[in-house]
C-alpha positions, 0 to 999 in steps of 0.5 A: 493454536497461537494468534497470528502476528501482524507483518508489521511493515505490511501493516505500515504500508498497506490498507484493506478497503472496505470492498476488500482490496488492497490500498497501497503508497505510489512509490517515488514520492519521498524527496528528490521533488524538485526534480519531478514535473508538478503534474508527476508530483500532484500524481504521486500524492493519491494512492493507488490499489493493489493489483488482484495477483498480489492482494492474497499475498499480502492479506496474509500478512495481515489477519485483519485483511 
């Protein structure tokens, strides 16, 4: 049986804690700031968990996980 390959945009954009959810960006803070309030800025910086629906999707792009 062949190794599993790694999704490798999943792997970019996504991190499994070490409780075994699923990290991931907020979207929407790439360019454009000038035109976002700084208190929507300041919230885009922190990232922000997968919700539970989605986390067996995504594990299984990354073996890792």
């Amino acid at each position: 049986m062949p190794k599993m390959k790694t999704n490798r945009t999943a792997a970019k954009r996504f991190k499994v804690t070490g409780s075994g959810r699923v990290k991931r960006p907020k979207a929407g803070g790439n360019h454009g700031m000038q035109e976002k309030s700084r208190k929507r800025v300041r919230r885009l910086r922190n990232n922000d968990m997968v919700d539970k629906v989605l986390e067996k999707k995504i594990k299984r792009l990354l073996p890792y996980g």
